[in-house]
C-alpha positions as CSV (number, residue, x, y, z in Angstrom):
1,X,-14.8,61.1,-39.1
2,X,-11.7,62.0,-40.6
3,X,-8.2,61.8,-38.9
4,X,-7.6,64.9,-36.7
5,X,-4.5,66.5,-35.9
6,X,-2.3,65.2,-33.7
7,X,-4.1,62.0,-34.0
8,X,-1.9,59.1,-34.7
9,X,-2.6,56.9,-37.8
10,X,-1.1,53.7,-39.3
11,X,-0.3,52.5,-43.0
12,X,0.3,49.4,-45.0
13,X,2.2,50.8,-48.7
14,X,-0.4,49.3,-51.1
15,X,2.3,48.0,-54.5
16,X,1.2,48.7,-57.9
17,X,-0.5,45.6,-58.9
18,X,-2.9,45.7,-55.3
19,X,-1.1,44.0,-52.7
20,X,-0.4,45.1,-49.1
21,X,2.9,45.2,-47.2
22,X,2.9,42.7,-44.1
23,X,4.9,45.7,-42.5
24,X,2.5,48.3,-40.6
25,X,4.2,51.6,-40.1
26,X,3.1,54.0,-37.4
27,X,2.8,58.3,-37.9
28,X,1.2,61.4,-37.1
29,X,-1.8,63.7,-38.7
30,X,0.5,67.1,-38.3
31,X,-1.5,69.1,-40.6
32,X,-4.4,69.5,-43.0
33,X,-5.6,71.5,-45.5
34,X,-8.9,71.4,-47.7
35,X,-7.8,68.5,-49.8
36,X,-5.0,66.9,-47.7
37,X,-3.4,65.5,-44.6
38,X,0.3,66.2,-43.4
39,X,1.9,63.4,-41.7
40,X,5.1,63.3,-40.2
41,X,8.0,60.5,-41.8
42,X,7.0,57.1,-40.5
43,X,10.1,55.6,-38.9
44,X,11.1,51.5,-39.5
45,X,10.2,49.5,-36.6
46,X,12.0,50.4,-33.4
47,X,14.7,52.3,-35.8
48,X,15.5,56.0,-36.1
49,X,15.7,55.3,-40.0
50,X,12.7,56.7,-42.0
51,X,10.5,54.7,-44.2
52,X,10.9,57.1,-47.3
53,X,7.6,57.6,-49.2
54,X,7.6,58.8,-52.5
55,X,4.8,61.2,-54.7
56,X,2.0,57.8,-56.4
57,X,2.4,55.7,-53.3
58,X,-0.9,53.8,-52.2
59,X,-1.0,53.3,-48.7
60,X,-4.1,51.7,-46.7
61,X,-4.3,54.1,-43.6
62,X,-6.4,53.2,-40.6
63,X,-6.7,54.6,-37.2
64,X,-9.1,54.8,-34.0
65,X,-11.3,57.7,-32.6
66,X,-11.7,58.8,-29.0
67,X,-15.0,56.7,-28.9
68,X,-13.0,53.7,-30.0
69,X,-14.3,53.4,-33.5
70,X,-11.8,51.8,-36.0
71,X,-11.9,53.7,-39.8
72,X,-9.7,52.7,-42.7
73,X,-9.1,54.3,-45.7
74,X,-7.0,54.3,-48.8
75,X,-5.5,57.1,-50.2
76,X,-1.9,58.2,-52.3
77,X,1.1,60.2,-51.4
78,X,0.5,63.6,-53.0
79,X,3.8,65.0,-52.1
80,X,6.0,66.7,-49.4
81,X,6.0,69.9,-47.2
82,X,9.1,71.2,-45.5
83,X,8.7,73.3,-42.2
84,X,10.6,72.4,-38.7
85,X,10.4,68.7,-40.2
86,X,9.4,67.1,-43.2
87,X,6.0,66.4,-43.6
88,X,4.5,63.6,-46.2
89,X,1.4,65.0,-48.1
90,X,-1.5,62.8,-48.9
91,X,-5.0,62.8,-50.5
92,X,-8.0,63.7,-47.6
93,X,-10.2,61.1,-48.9
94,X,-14.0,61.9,-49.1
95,X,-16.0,60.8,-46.3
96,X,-18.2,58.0,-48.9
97,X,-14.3,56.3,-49.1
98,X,-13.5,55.9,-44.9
99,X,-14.5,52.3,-43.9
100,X,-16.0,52.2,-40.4
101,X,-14.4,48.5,-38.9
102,X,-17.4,46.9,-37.5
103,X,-17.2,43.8,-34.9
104,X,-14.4,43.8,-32.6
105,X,-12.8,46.6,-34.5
106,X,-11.8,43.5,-38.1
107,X,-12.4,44.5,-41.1
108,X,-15.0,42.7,-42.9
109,X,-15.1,42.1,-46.3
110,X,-17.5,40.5,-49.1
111,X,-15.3,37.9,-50.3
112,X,-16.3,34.0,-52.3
113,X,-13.6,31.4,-50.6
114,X,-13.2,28.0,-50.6
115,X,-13.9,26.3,-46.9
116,X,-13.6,22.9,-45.9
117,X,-16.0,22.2,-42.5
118,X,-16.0,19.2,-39.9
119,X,-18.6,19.0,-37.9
120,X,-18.2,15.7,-36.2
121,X,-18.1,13.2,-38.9
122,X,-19.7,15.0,-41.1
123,X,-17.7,17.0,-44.1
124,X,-18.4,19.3,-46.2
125,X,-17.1,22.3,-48.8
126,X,-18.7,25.5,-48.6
127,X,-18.0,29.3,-49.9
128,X,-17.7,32.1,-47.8
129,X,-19.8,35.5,-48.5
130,X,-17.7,37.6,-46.3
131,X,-14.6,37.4,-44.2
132,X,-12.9,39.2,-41.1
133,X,-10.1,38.6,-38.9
134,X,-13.2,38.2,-36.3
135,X,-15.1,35.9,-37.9
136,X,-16.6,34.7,-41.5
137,X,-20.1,33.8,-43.0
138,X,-20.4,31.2,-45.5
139,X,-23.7,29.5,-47.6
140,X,-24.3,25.8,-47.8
141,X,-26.7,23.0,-48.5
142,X,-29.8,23.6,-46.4
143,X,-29.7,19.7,-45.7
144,X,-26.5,20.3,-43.5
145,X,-27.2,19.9,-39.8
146,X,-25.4,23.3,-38.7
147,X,-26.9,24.9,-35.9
148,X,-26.3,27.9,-33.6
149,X,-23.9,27.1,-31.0
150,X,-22.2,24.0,-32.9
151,X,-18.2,23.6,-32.9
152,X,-16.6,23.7,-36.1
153,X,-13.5,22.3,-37.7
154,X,-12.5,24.9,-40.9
155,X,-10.1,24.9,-43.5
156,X,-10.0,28.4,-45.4
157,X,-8.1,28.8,-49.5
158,X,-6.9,32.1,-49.0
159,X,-5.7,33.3,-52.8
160,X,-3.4,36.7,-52.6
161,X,-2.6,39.0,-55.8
162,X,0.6,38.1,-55.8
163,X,-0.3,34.0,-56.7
164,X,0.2,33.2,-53.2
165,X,-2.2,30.6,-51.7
166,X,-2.6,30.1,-47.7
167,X,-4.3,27.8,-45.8
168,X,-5.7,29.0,-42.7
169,X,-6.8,26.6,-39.8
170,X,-9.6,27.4,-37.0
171,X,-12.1,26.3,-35.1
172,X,-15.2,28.2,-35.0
173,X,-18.3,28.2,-32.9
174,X,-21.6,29.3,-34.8
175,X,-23.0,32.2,-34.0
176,X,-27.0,32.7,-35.9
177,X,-27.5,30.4,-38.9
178,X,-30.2,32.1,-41.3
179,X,-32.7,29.3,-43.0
180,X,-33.5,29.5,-46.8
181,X,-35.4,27.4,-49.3
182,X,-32.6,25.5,-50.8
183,X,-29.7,26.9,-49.1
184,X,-28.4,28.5,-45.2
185,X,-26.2,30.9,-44.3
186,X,-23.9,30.7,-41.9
187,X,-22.2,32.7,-39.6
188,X,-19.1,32.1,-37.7
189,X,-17.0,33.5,-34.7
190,X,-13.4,32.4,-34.2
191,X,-13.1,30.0,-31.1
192,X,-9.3,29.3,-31.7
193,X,-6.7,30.7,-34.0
194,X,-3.4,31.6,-34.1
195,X,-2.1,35.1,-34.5
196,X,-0.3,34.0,-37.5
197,X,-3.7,32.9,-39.2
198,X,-5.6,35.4,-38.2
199,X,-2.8,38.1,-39.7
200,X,-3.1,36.2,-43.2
201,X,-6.9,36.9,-43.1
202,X,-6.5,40.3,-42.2
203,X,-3.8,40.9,-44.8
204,X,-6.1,39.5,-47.3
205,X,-9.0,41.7,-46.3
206,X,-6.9,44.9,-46.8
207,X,-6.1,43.7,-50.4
208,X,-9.9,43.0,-50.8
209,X,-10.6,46.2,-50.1
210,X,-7.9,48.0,-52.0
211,X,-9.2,45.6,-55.1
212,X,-13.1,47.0,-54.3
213,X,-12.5,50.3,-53.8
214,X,-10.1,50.3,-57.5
215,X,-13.1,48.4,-58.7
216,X,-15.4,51.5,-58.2
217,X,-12.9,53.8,-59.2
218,X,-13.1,52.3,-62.6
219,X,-9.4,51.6,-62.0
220,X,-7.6,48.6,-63.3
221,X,-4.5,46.8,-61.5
């Protein structure tokens, strides 16, 4: 499951207080040993600059097998190697703390939004239980006439670490709806969104799942 070598990978730096960089650098496995990866210097965009990295930084690393599964893990810069290049020296996280990327290769996360939903006339607000840049699931009023295959109108509060609030705009076509005594859950598939939307969900599922994973760390931040 982990990241062999030769394999490339790609980061996000994770700051100190939780958030992730929009920027997505691109890099190497080069090396392991038996409690760390070697990656080569990541270089800035198109550029032949390096991105320097330094010994404490958090990056969120993800990358794709040969059988096209998507993993992502987070994991700190341990330090630096020096042999016919430099190579950047980072914690092999333990298989329990790699992230297999489930439905069209989006993250998913467990996550309580606000959502505004149109169906027709009808409006109503609702909280998400999970999002991905595939799709979300949210829990409403069992009264509300949603059913499998409907067309919706949403409106997703997307809060970031940093203060920053978004408001992302889709429209969504229901994929199951699960009946309960008071209340339903819903699940959604994107029908149409832009790329710029869809990257502010993403970029808010990384920091959920830098914040979860600190969480069970017992770590604060």
């Amino acid at each position: 499951m982990l990241p062999k070598v030769n394999q490339i990978v790609y980061f996000r730096i994770i700051s100190p207080d939780g958030e992730v960089e929009l920027e997505e650098y691109k890099t190497r496995v080069a090396d392991e040993s038996a409690d760390a990866l070697f990656i080569e210097l990541p270089l800035r965009g198109g550029s032949k600059r390096f991105r320097p990295l330094r010994p404490g930084d958090e990056l969120s690393v993800s990358y794709v097998t040969k059988e096209g599964v998507k993993y992502d893990f987070a994991t700190t810069v341990l330090g630096f190697r020096d042999d016919a290049v430099r190579l950047v020296r980072i914690r092999k996280p333990s298989p329990d703390a790699i992230t297999r990327i489930q439905r069209r290769n989006y993250l998913r996360v467990p996550a309580e939004l606000e959502l505004a939903v149109r169906r027709g006339n009808e409006r109503f607000l609702a909280m998400t239980r999970d999002v991905s840049g595939g799709g979300i699931s949210f829990v409403c009023e069992s009264g509300r006439s949603v059913a499998e295959g409907d067309a919706l109108d949403c409106w997703l509060l997307v809060p970031f670490r940093s203060g920053a609030i978004e408001h992302v705009r889709f429209r969504a076509e229901v994929a199951r709806v699960e009946e309960g005594d008071a209340r339903k859950r819903v699940m959604l598939k994107y029908a149409e969104i832009t790329d710029s939307e869809r990257q502010i969900v993403i970029r808010f599922c990384l920091e959920r799942q830098v914040e979860l994973h600190r969480k069970e760390k017992g770590l604060s931040g």
